[in-house]
Structures are given as structure tokens and as C-alpha cells.
N, C-alpha and C positions, 0 to 999 in steps of 0.2 A: 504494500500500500504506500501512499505519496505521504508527507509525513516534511515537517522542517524541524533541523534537532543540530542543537545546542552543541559544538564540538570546544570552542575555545573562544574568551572574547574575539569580537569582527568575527567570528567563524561562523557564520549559522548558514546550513548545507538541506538545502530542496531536494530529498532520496526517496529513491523507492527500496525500501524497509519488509523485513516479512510481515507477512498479516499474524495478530493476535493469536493466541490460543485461544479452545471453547474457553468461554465460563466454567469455572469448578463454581466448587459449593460454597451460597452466598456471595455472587459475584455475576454480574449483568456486564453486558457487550450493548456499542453505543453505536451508532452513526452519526457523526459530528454536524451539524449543523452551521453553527457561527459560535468562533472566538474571539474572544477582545485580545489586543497586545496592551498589557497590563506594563506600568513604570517598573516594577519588578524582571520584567521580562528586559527590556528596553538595561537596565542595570547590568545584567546577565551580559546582554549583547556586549553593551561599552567595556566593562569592568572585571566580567565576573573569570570563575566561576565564582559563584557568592552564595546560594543557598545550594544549587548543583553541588552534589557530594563530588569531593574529589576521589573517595574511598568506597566501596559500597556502605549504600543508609541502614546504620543500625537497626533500624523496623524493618523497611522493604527491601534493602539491600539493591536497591538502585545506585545506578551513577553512571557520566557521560558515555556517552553521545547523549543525550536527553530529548527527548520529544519534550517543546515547550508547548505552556498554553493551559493555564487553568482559569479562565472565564470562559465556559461554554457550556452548548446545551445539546442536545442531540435527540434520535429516536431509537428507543429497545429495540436490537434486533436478536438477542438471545440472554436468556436468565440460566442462572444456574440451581440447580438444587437449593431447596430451600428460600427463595424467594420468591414472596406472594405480594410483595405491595407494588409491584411493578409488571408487566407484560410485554412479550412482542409487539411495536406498534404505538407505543407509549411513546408522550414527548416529554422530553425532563429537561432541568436544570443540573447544571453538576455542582455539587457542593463539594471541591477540594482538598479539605483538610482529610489527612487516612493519622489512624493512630492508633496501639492499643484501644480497644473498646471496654477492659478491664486489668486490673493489676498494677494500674500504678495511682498513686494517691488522687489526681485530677480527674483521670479516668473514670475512675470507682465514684464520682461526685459528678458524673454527667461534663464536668467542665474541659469537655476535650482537645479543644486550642490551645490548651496549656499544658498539655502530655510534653515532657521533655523528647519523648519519642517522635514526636509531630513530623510527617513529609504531608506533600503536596503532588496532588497530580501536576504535571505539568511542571515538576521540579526534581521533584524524589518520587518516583513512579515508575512503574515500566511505561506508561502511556499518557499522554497530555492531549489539549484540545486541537495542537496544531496537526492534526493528521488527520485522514479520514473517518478511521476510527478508534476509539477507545474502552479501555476493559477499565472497570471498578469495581469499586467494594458495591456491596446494595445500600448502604448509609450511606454512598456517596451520591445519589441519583434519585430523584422528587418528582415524581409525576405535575405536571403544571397544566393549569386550564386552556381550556381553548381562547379565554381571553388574552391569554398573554401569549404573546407574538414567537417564533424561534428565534430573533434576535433580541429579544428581549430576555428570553432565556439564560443567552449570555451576560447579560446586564445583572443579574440577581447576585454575583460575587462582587463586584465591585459598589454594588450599591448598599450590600449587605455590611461592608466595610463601613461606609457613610452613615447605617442606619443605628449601629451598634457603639458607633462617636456618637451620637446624640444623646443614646442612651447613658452611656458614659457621665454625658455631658448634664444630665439631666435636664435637656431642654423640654420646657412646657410652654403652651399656652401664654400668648402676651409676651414671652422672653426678647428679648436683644442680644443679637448672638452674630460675633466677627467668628470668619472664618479666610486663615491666610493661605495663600492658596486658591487660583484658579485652573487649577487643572483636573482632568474629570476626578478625578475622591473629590477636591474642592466644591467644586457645582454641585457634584452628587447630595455633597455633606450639604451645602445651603438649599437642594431642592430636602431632605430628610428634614431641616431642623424648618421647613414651610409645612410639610406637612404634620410637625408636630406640635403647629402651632406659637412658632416664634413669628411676631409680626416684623422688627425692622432687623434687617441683614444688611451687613457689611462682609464686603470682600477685598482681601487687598493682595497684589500680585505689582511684580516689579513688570509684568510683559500687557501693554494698553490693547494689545488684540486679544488675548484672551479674557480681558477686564470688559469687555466690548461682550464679547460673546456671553459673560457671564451675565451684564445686562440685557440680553436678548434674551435669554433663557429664564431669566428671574425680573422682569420689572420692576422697577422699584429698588433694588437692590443697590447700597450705596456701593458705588467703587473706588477703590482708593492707591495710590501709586507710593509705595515710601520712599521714592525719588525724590517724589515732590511736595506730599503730604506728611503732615507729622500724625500719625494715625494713631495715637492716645487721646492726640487733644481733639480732631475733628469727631471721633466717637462719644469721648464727654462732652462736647458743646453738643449732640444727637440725641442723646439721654435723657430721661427725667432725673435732675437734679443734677445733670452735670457729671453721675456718678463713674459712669463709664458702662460698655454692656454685662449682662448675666453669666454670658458662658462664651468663651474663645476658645475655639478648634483650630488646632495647626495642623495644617494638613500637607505640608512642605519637605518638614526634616532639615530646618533650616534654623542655627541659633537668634538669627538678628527677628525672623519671625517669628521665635516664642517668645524674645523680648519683649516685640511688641504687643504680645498677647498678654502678656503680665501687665502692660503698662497701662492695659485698654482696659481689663477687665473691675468692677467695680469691688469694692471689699466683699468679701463673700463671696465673691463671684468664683467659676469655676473656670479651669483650664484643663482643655482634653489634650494632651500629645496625641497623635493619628502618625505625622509620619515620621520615618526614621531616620534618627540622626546618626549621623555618621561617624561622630567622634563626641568628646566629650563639651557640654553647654557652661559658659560662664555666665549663667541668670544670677539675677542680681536677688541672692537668697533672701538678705535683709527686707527687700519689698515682699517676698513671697511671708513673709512671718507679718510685718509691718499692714498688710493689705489682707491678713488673715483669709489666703486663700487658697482653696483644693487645687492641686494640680496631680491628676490622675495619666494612666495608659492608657490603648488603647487597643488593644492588639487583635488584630485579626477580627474574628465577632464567635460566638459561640455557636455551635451547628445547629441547634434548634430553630436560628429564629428564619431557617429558609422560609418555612409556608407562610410565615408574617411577611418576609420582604418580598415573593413572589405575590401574595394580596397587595400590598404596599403599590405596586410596579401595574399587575394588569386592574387595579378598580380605576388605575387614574392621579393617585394621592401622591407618588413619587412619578410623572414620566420622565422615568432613566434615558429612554433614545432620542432625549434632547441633548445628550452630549454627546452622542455619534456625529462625526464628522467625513467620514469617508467610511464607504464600502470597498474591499479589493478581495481578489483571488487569491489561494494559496503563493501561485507561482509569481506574485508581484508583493509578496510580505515581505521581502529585506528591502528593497528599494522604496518601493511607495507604502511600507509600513514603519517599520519599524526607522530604517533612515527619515521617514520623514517624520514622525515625532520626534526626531533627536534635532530639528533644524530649529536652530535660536530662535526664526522667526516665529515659534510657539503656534503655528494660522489653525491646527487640529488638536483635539482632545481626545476624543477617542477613535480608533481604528477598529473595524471588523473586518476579519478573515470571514469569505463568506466558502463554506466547504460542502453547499447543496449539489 
């Protein structure tokens, strides 16, 4: 089968691969539909390997060459023994995370994002979204409604990320909530914390076409450049009393953006980390004690809340494929994929692999 897979940074190689084994027991066979190329993936490409085991994965015992590709959805085309909540002819979502399912302390507590043991399809897998087809566990694969589209399918990992920072974040109803960061987590994160009822949003991003887009997607939505805005003060002059907003999501991975996430947010107020920093942050602790405020993780999202963010996605309450910006083919993902989200001029947010 056609298949693009991870050999070395710059290296990503369009092969024809052997096809999958059956399903054994507890384990479904997919026909890929549509993948997102995820900032993870895009990291891989420029830098990595970086979550690519370079060893076989202590759990699955994976490692390069790697089939990338964990935002996708696909149709059953073969279940194994033991599995009933799914059938041939089913359209799913893939839900990513593989791990112990018991025996280690996080596991045994349902919380299985936080298994030390953790791989990822599409990372530490035998099989990822970039291919035509893919084998999973049966935890990995959600039956989804006819309301919700196959490319939206894919949208349920990325958005599941965004919905699970809110949570985080404790955004409710009336809140004020920055979020730095426009790129799709960022949009995603500010369509999640609309539809959980935050009214005024702010977004601030050093790139003015993606600030653009992210007002097209969200009206109303302030945007803000820290080129050129000082984006503590323009947030408390927005606020009732000056205070600054309720909850700041960073969704960057970037220190001078959690800064200002500290600086925006009001006493009490809370601060979600979402993305990952690369090294170590010099926040200014004294304010984080001084301004008596939560600053939480945020990691991954916990695998239950798929059928909540696949509702979330087809009733309407999140539309995720307002931040698709390009459709492409397999055989045009390193050029007009993956290369092109890496071009400074930021003009896309999200890509889909369309593998119909």
C-alpha cells in the first residue's frame, strides 16, 4: 500500500509498503479517509526524530521508518475477535493515544494520557493516518454520525486538544479568555472557549495573516500583534475593571507568550500551558504568587471525551473545518503540505491529506 513515512529529519519518502496484517483479537482495520499534518508532524519533519522512537517503543515496540499521521478518520473494513462496538462499513474517528489499558497507576484510574507507557498512532505505531490504510487497537476507533462529515473526522484530534484546554482552563459562560497563538490549536482553542460560552476573545500572534484569518473565523474576536501592541494593557483597558481576562491559553510553546499570558491574566485568573516549550521559561514567579494565580498543563486530552468533541464538531457548536485551508493528495504532502506550512508567510493552518 502507498503510505508516507518518516525516515530522518527533511527525509519523508512516498512508498509502496506491505499491506497490514488481519486484525487479531481486539483490533479493527481502517481505510483512511482524511489526515490533518499536525505541528507535531511538521516538528518531526524539520527536527526530529523527536517522539519517533529511535529504539523500539517500550509498549508497541515500534520505530523508524514510521508511517506518520495521527488526525484521521477512516471506514471498518475488518474487526477482529472480540469486537462489537464497531463493524465493517463503519465511519470512525481515530482517537490516537495506545497504552497499557491496565497495570500501571494512571491506567488503573481511567487516566490514560498519562500512562508513562503512552505511543501514538502515527508516531509509535506500526501504522499512522498517512497511508491508505491503518490497523488499531478497538479503543482507538469511535463510530461517528452521519452528521459529521469524513473530514471532519479528522478534525476530532486536534480539536479534542483545544476542547480539553478549556476545560483545563475552566472557561464558563461570560468569561474573557486570550489565547496566544493563531494557529489551528489556537483558533480551534478560541472556537472551544465560544462555544463554552466565553463572550470577549482575544488572540494575539506575531504573523497579521493569520490574525486576519482568525478574524474571519471568529468575528469579533480582538486581535493583537506584540510587535506592536502591548497586550497586558490593551486586555485590561477590554475588561470590566481594568482587571485583565479570566483565563489565558498558550497555545505557542513560546516563553515571551506565556509572559504575556501572566501579565494579561486578572488575579485569580487562570493560565493553561497547551503548547510545548522547548527549553526551560524564565516567568516572572514573583507575579505568578503576587497575582495569586493557577497556572496549570495541559496535555494531550483524556480519551473519553471523543463522543463529547465528535457532538461538539457535527451539532455545529465547534465548526473545526473553518480552519482547513487546503485540500491535497497523498502524493503532493511534502511539497504542498507539509513544506508549505513550514513557509514564514504562515497564509495556511490546516492541511488535509485527502486518501479517498
Amino acid at each position: 500500500m502507498k503510505a508516507l513515512r518518516f525516515h530522518a529529519a527533511k527525509d519523508l519518502r512516498i512508498e509502496d509498503i506491505e499491506a497490514l496484517p488481519a486484525p487479531g483479537p481486539g483490533q479493527v482495520a481502517i481505510r483512511n479517509r482524511f489526515v490533518g499534518i499536525c505541528g507535531t508532524d511538521l516538528h518531526e519533519y524539520s527536527y526530529g526524530p523527536i517522539f519517533i522512537p529511535k529504539v523500539p517503543h517500550p509498549f508497541t515496540g515500534a520505530h523508524g521508518p514510521q508511517v506518520l499521521g495521527h488526525e484521521f478518520g477512516g471506514v471498518v473494513t475488518a474487526v477482529g475477535d472480540g469486537v462489537a462496538h464497531v463493524a465493517p462499513g463503519d465511519r470512525v474517528s481515530v482517537q490516537p493515544l495506545i497504552m497499557p489499558r491496565s497495570g500501571d497507576y494512571f491506567a488503573d484510574r481511567g487516566l490514560f494520557h498519562l500512562s508513562p507507557d503512552l505511543a501514538l498512532a502515527g508516531l509509535s505505531w506500526l501504522s499512522g493516518g498517512m497511508a491508505e490504510a491503518a490497523l488499531l487497537n478497538d479503543y482507538n476507533v469511535v463510530r461517528i454520525p452521519d452528521a459529521l462529515s469524513d473530514e471532519e473526522a479528522a478534525l476530532v484530534e486536534p480539536t479534542a486538544v483545544a476542547v480539553y484546554a478549556c476545560d483545563r482552563g475552566g472557561v464558563a459562560a461570560g468569561n474573557s479568555v486570550l489565547v496566544t497563538g493563531a494557529g489551528p490549536i489556537g483558533i480551534l482553542t478560541l472556537l472551544a472557549a465560544r462555544a463554552f460560552g466565553a463572550t470577549t476573545l482575544f488572540v494575539s500572534d506575531l504573523n497579521d495573516t493569520r490574525l486576519e484569518i482568525a478574524r474571519q473565523i471568529l468575528p469579533g474576536v480582538v486581535i493583537l500583534n506584540p510587535e506592536r501592541d502591548d497586550i497586558g494593557a490593551r486586555i485590561r483597558a477590554a475588561t470590566e475593571g481594568g482587571v485583565g481576562c479570566d483565563v489565558a491559553l498558550e497555545c505557542v510553546g513560546n516563553e515571551k507568550a506565556l509572559a504575556s499570558c501572566l501579565d494579561a491574566v486578572r488575579k485569580q485568573g487562570v493560565i493553561v500551558q497547551v503548547g510545548l516549550h522547548p527549553g526551560n521559561s524564565g516567568l516572572d514567579w514573583f507575579n505568578v504568587t503576587f497575582k495569586d494565580v493557577d497556572l496549570r498543563g495541559s496535555w494531550a486530552y483524556p480519551t473519553h471525551l471523543w463522543p463529547r468533541v465528535v457532538d461538539l464538531i457535527a451539532s455545529g457548536a465547534i465548526p473545526a473545518s473553518k480552519v482547513v485551508t487546503a485540500r491535497i493528495r497523498l502524493d503532493e504532502a511534502v511539497t504542498k503540505g507539509f513544506d508549505a506550512l513550514l513557509d514564514p508567510a504562515g497564509t495556511h493552518l490546516k492541511i488535509l491529506i485527502d486518501l479517498t
